[in-house]
PDB file with one MODEL, atoms N, CA, C and O in Angstrom:
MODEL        1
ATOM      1  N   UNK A   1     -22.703  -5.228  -9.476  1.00  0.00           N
ATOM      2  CA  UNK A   1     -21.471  -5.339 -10.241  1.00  0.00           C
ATOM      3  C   UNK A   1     -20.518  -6.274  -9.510  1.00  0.00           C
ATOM      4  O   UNK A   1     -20.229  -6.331  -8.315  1.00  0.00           O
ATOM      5  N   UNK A   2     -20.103  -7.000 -10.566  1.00  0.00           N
ATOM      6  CA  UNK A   2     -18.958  -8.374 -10.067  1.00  0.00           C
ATOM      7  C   UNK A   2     -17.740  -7.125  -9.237  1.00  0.00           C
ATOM      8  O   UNK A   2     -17.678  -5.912  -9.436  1.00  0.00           O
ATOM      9  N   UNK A   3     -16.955  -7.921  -8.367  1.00  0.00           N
ATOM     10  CA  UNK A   3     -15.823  -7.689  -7.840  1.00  0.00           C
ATOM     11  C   UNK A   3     -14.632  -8.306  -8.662  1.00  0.00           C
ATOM     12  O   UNK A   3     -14.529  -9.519  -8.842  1.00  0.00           O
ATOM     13  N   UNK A   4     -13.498  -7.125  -9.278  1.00  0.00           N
ATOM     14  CA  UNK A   4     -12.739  -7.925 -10.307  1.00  0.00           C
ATOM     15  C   UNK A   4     -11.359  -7.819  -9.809  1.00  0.00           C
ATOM     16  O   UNK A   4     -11.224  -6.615  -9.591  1.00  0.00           O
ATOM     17  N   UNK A   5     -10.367  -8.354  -9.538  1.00  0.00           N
ATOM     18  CA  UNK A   5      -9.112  -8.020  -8.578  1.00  0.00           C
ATOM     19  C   UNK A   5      -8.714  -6.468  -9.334  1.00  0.00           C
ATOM     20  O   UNK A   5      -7.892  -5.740  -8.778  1.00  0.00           O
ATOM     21  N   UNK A   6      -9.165  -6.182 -10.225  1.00  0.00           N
ATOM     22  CA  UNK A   6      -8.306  -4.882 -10.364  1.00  0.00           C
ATOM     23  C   UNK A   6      -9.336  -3.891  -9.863  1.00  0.00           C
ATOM     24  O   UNK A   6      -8.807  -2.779  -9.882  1.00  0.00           O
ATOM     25  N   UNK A   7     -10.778  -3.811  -9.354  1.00  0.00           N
ATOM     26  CA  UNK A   7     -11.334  -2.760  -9.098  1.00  0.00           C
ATOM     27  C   UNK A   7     -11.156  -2.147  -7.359  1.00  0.00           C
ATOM     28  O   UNK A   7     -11.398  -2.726  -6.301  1.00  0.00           O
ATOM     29  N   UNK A   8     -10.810  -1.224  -7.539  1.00  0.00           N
ATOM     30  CA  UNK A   8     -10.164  -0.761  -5.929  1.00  0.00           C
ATOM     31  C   UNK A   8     -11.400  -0.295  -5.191  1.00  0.00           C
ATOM     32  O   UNK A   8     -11.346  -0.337  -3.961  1.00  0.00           O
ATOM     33  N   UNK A   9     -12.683   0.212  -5.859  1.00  0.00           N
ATOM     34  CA  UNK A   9     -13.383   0.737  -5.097  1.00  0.00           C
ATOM     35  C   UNK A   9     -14.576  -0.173  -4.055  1.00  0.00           C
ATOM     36  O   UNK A   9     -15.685   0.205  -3.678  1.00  0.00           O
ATOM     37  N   UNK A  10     -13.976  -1.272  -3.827  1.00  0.00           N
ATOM     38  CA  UNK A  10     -14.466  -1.911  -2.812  1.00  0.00           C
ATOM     39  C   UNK A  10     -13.534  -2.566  -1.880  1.00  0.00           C
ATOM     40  O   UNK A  10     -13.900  -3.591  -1.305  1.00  0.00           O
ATOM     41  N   UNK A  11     -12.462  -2.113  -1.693  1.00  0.00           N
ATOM     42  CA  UNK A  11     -10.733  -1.872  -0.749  1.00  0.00           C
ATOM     43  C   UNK A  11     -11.325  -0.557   0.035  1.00  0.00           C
ATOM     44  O   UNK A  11     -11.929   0.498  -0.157  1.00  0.00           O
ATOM     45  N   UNK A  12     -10.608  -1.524   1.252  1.00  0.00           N
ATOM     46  CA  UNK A  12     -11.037  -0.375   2.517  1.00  0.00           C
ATOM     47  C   UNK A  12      -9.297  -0.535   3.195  1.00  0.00           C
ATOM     48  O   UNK A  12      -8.459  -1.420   3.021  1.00  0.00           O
ATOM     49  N   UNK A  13      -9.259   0.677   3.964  1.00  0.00           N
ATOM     50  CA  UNK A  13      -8.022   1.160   5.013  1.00  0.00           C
ATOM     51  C   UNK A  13      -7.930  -0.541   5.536  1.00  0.00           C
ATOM     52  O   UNK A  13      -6.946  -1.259   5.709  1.00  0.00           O
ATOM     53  N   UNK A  14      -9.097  -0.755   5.662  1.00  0.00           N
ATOM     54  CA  UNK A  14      -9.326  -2.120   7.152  1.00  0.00           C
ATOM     55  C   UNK A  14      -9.015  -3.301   5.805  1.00  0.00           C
ATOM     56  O   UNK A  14      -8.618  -4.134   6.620  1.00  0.00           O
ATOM     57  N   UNK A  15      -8.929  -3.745   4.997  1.00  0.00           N
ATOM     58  CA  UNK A  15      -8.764  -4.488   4.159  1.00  0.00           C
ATOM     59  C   UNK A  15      -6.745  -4.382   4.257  1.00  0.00           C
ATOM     60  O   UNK A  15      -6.039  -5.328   4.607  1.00  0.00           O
ATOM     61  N   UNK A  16      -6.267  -3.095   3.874  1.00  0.00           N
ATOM     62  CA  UNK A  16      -5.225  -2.991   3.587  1.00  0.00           C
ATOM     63  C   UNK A  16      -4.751  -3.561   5.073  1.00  0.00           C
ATOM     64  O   UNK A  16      -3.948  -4.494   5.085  1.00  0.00           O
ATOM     65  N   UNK A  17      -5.259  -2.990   6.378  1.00  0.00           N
ATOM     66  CA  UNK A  17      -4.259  -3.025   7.493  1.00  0.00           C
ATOM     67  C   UNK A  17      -4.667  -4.786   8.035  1.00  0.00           C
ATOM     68  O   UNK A  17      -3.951  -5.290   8.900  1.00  0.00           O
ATOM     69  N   UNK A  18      -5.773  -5.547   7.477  1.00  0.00           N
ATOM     70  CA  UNK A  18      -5.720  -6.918   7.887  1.00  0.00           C
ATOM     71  C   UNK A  18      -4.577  -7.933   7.200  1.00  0.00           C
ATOM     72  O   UNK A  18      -3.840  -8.702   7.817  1.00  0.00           O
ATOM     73  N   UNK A  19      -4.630  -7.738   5.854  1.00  0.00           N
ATOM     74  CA  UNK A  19      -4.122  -8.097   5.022  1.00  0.00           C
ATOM     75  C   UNK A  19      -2.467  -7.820   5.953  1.00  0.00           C
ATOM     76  O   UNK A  19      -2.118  -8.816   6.587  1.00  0.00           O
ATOM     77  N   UNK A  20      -1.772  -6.932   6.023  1.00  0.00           N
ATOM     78  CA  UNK A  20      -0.597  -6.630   6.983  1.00  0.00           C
ATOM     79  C   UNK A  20      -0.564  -7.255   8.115  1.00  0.00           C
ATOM     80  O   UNK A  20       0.391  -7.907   8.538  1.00  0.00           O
ATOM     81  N   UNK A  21      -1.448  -7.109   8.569  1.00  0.00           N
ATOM     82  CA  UNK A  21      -1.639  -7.804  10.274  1.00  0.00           C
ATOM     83  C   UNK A  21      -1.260  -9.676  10.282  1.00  0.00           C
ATOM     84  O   UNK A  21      -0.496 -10.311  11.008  1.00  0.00           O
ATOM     85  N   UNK A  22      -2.101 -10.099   9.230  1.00  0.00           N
ATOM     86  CA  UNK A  22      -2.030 -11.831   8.906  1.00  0.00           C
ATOM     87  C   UNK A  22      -0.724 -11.616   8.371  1.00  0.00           C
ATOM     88  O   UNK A  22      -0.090 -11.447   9.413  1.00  0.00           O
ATOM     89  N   UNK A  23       0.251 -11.490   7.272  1.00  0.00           N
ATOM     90  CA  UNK A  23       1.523 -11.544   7.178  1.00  0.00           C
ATOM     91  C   UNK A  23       2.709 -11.085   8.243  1.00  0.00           C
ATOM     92  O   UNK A  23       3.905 -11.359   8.143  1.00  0.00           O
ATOM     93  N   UNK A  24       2.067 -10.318   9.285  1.00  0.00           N
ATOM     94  CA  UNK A  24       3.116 -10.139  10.086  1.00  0.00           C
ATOM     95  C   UNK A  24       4.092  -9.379   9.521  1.00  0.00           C
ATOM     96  O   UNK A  24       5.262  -9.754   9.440  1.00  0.00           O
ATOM     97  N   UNK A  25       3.605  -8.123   9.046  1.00  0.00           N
ATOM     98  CA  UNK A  25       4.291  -6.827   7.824  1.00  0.00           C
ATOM     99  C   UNK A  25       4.188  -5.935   9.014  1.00  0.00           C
ATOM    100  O   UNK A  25       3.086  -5.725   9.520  1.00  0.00           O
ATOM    101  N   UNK A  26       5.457  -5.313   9.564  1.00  0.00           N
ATOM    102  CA  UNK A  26       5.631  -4.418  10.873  1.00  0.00           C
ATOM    103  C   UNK A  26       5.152  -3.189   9.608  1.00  0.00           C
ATOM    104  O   UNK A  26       5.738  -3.022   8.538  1.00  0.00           O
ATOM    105  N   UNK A  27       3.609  -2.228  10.230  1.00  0.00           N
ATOM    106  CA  UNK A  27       3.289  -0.873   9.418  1.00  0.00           C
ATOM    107  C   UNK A  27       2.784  -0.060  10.442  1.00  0.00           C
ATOM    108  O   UNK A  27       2.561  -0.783  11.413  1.00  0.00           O
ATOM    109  N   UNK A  28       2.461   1.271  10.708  1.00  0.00           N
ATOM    110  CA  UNK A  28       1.726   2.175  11.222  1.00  0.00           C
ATOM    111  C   UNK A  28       0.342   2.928  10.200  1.00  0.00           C
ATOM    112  O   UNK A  28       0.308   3.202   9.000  1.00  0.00           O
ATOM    113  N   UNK A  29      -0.407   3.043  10.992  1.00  0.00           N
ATOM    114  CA  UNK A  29      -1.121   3.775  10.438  1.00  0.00           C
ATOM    115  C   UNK A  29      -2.565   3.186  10.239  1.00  0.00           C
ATOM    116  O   UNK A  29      -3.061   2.292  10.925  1.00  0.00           O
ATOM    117  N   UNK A  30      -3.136   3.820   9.213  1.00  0.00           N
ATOM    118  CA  UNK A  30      -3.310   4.927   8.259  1.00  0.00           C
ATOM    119  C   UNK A  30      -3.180   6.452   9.025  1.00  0.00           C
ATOM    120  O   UNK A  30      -3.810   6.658  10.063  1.00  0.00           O
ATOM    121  N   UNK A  31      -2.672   7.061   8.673  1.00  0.00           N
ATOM    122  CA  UNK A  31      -2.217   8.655   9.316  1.00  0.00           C
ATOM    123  C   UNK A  31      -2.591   9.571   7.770  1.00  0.00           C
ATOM    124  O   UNK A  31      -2.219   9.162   6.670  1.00  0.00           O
ATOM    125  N   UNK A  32      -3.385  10.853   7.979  1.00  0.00           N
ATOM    126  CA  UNK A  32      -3.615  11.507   7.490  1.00  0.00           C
ATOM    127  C   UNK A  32      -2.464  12.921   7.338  1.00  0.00           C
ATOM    128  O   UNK A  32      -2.019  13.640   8.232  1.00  0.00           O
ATOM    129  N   UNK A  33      -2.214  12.962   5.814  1.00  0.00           N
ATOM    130  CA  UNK A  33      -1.069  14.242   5.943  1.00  0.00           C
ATOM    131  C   UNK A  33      -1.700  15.391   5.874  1.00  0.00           C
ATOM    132  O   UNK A  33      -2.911  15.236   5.712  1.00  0.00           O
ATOM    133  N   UNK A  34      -1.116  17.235   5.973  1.00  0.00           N
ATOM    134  CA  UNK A  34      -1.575  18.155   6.188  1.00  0.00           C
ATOM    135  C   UNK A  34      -2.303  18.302   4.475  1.00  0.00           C
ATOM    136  O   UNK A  34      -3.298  18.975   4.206  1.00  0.00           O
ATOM    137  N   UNK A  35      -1.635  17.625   3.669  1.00  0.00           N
ATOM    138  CA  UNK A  35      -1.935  17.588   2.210  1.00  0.00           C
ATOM    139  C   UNK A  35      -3.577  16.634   2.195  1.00  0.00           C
ATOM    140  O   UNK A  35      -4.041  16.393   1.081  1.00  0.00           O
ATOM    141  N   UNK A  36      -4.310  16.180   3.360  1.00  0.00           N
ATOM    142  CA  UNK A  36      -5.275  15.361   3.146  1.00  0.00           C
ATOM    143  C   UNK A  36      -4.946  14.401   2.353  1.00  0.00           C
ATOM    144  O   UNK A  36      -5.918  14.148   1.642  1.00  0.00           O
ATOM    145  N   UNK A  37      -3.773  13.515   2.034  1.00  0.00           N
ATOM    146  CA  UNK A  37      -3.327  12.292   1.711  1.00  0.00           C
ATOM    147  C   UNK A  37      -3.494  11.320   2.992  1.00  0.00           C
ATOM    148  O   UNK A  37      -3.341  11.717   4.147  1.00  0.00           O
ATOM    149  N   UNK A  38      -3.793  10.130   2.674  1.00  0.00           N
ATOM    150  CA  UNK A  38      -3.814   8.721   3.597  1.00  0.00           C
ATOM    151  C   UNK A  38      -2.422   7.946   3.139  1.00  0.00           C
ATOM    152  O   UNK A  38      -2.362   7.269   2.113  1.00  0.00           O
ATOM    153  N   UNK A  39      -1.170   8.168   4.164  1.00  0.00           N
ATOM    154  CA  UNK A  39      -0.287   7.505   4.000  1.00  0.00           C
ATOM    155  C   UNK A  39      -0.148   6.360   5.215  1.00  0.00           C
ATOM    156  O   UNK A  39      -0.539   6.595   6.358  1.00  0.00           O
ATOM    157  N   UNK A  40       0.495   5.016   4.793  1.00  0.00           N
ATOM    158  CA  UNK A  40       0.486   4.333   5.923  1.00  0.00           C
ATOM    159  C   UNK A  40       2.298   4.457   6.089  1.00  0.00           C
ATOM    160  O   UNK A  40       2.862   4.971   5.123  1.00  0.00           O
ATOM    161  N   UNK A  41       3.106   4.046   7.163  1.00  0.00           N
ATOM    162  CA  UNK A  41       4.343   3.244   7.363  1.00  0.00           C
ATOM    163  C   UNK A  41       4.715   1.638   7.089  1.00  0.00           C
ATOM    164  O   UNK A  41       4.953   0.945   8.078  1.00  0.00           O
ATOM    165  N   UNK A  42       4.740   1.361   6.474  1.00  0.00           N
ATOM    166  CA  UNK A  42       5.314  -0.079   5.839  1.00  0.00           C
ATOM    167  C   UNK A  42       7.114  -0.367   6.443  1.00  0.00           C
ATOM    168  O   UNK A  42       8.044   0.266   5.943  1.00  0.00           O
ATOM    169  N   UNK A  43       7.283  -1.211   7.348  1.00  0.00           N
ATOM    170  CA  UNK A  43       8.316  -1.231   7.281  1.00  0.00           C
ATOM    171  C   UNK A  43       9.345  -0.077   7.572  1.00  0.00           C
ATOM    172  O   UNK A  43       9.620   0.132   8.754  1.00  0.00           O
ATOM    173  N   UNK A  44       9.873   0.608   6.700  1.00  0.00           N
ATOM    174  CA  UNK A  44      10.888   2.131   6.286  1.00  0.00           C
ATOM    175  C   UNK A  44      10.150   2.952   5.774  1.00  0.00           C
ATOM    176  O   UNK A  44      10.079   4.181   5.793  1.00  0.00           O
ATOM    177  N   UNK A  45       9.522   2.034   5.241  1.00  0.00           N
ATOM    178  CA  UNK A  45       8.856   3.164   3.663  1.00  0.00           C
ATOM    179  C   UNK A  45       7.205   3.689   4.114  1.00  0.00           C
ATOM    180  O   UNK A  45       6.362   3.095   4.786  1.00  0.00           O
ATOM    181  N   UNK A  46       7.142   5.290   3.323  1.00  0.00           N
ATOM    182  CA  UNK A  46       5.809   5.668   3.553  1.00  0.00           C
ATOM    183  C   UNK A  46       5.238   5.692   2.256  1.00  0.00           C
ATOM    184  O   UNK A  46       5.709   6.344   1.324  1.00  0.00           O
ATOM    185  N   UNK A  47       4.024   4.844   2.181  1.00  0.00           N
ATOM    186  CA  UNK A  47       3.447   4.379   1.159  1.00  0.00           C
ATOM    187  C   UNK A  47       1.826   5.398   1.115  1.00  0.00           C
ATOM    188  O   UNK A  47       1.107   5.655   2.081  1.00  0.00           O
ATOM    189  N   UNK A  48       1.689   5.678   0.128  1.00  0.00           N
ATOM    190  CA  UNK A  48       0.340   5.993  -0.090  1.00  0.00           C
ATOM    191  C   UNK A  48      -0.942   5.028  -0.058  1.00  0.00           C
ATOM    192  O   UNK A  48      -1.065   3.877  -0.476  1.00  0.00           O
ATOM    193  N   UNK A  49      -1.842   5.868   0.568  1.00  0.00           N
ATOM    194  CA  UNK A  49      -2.933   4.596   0.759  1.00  0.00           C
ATOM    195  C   UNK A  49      -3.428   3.997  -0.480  1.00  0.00           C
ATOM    196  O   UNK A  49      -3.875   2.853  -0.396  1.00  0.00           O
ATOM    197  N   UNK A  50      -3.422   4.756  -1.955  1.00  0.00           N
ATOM    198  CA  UNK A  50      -3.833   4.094  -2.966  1.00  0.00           C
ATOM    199  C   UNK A  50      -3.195   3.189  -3.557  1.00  0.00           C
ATOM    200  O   UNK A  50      -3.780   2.445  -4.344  1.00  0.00           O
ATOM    201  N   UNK A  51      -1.576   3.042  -3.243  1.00  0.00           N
ATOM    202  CA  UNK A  51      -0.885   2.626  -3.725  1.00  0.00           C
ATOM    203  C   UNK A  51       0.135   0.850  -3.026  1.00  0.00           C
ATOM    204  O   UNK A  51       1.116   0.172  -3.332  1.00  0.00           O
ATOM    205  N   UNK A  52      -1.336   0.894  -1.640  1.00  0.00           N
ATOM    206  CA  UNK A  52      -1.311  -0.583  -1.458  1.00  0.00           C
ATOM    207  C   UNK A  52      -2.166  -0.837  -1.448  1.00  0.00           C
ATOM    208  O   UNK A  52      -2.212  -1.881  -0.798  1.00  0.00           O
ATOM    209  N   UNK A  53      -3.589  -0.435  -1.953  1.00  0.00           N
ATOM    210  CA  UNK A  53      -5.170  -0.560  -2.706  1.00  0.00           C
ATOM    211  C   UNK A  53      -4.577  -1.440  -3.345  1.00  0.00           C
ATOM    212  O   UNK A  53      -4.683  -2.646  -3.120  1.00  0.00           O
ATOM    213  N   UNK A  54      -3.592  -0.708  -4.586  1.00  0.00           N
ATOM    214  CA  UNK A  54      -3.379  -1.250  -5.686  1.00  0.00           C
ATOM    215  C   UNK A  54      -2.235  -2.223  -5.465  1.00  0.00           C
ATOM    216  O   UNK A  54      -2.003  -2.854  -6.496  1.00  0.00           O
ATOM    217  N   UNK A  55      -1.694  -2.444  -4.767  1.00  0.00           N
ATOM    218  CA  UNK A  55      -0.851  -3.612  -4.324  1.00  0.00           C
ATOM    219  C   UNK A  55      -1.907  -4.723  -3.866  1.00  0.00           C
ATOM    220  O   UNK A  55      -1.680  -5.786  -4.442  1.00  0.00           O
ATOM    221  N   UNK A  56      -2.845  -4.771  -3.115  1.00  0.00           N
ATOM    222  CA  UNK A  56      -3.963  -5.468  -2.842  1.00  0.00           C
ATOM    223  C   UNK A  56      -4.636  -5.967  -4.078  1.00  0.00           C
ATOM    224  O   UNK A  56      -4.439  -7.095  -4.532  1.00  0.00           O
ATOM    225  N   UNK A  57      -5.600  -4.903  -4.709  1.00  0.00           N
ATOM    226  CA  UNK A  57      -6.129  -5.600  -5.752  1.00  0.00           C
ATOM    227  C   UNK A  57      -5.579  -6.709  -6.677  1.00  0.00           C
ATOM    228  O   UNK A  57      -6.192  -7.671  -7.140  1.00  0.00           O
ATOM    229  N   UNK A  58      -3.980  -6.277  -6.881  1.00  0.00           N
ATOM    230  CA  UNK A  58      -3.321  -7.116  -7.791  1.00  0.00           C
ATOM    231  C   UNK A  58      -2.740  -8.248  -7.113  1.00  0.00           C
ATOM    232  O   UNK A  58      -1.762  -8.814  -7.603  1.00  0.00           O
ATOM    233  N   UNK A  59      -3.403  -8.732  -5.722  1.00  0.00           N
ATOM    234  CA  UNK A  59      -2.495  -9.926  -5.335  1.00  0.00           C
ATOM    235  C   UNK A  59      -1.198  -9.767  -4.630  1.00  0.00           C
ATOM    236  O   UNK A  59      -0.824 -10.840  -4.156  1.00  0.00           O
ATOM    237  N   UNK A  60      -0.303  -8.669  -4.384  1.00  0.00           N
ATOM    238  CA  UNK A  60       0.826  -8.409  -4.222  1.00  0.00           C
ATOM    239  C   UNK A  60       0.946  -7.565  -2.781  1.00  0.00           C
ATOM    240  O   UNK A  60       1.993  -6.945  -2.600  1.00  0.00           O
ATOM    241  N   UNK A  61       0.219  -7.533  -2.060  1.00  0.00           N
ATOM    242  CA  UNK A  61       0.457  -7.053  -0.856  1.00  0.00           C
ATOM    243  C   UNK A  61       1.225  -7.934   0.236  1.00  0.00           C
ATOM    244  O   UNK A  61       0.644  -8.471   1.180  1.00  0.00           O
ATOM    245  N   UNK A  62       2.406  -8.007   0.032  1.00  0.00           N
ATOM    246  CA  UNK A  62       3.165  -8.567   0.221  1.00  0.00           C
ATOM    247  C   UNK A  62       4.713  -8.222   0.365  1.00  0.00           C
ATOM    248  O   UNK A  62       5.104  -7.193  -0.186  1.00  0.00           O
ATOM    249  N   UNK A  63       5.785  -9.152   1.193  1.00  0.00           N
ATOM    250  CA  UNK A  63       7.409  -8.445   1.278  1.00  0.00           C
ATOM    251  C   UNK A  63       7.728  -8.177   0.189  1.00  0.00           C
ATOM    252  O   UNK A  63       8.190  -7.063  -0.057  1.00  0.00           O
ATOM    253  N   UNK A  64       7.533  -9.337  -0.987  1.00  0.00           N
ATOM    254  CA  UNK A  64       7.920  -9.091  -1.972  1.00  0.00           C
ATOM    255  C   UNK A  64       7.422  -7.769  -3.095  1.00  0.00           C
ATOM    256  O   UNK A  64       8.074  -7.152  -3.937  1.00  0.00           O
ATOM    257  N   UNK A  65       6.252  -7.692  -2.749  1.00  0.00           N
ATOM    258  CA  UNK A  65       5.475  -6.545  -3.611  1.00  0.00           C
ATOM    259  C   UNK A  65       5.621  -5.227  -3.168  1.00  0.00           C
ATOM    260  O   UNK A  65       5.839  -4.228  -3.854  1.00  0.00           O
ATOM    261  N   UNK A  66       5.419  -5.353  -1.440  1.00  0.00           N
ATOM    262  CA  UNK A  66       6.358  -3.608  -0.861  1.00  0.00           C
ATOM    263  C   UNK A  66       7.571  -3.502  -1.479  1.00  0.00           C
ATOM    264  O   UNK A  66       7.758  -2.785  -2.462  1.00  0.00           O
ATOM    265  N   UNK A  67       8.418  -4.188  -0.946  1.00  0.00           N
ATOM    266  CA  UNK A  67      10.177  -3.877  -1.890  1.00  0.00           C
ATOM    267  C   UNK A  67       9.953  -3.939  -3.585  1.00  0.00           C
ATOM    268  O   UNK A  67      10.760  -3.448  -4.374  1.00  0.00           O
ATOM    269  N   UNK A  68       9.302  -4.303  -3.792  1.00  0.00           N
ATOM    270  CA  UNK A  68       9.109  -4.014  -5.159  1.00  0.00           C
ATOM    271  C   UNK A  68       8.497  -2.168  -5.651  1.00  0.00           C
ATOM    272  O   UNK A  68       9.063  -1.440  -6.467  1.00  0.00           O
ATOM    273  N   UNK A  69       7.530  -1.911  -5.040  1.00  0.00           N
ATOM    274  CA  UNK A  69       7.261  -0.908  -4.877  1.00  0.00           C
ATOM    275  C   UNK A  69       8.305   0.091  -4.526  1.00  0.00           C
ATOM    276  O   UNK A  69       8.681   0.975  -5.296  1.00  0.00           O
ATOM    277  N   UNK A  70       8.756  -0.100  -3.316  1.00  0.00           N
ATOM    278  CA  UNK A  70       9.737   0.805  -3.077  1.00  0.00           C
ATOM    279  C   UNK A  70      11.088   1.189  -3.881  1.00  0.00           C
ATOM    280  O   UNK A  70      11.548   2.330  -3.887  1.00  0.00           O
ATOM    281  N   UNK A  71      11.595   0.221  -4.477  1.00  0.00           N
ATOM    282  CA  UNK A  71      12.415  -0.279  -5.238  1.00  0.00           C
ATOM    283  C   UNK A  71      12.192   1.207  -6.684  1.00  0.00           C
ATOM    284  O   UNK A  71      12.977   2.011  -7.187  1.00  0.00           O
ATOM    285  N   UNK A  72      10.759   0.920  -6.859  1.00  0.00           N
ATOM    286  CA  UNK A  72      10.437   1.667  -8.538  1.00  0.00           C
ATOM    287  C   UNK A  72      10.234   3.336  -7.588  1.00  0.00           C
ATOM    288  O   UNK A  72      10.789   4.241  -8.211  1.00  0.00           O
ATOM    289  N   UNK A  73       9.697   3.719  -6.529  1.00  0.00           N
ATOM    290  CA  UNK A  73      10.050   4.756  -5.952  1.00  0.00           C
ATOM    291  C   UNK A  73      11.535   5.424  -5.881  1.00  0.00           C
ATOM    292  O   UNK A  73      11.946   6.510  -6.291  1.00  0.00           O
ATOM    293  N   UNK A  74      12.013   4.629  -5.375  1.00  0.00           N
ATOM    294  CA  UNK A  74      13.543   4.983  -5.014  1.00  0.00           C
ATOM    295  C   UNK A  74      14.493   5.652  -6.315  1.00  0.00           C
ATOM    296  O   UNK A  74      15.317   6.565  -6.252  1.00  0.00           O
ATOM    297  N   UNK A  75      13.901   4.560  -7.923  1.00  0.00           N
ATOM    298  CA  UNK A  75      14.589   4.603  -8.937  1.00  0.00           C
ATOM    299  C   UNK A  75      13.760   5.864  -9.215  1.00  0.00           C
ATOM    300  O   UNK A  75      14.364   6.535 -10.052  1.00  0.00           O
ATOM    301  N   UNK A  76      12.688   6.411  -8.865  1.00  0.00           N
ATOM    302  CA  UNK A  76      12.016   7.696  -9.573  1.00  0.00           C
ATOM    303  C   UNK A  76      12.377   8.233  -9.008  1.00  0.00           C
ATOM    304  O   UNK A  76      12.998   9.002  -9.742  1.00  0.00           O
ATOM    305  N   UNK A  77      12.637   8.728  -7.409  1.00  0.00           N
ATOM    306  CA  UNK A  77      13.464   9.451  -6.971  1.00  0.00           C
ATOM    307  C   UNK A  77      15.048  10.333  -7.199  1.00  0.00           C
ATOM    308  O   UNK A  77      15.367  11.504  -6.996  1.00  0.00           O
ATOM    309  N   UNK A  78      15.871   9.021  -7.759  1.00  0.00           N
ATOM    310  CA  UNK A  78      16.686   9.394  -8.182  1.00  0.00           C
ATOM    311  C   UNK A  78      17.086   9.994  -9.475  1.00  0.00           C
ATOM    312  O   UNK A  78      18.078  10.673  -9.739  1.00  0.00           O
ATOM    313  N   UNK A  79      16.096   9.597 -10.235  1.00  0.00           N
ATOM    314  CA  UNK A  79      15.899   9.929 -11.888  1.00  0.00           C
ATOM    315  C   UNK A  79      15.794  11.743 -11.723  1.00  0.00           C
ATOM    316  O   UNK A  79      16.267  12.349 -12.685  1.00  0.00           O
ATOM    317  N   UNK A  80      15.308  12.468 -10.766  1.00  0.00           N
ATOM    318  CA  UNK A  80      14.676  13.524 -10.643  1.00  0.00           C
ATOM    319  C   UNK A  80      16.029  14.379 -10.048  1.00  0.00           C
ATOM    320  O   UNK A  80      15.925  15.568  -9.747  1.00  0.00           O
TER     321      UNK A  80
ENDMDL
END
């Protein structure tokens, strides 16, 4: 099966944390929570590991695509 930018299941931890490393994106991690979630540190923000999969697949792992992310977090946060 072709590799299509939207399919995540061939994105690895090591994909997400190279991809960071070459931009020079200050992150920690991958750290495992007591919930068995894979969250990394980005910057401020604690991001879920699927949810810079999916920043990856789509091209956007990036300053602009974290603050973007965080940005639609923050606004769901407050909605609540």
């Amino acid at each position: 099966m072709a590799k299509t930018s939207t399919d995540c299941r061939y994105l690895t931890a090591d994909a997400v944390t190279n991809s960071l490393r070459i931009q020079g994106i200050a992150f920690r991690g991958p750290f495992c929570t007591p919930g068995k979630r894979i969250v990394f540190v980005v910057e401020k923000y604690i991001f879920l590991e699927s949810e810079l999969f999916e920043l990856l697949a789509q091209n956007k792992l990036d300053q602009g695509g974290i603050r973007e992310l965080a940005k639609r977090i923050d606004g769901m946060k407050s909605r609540q």
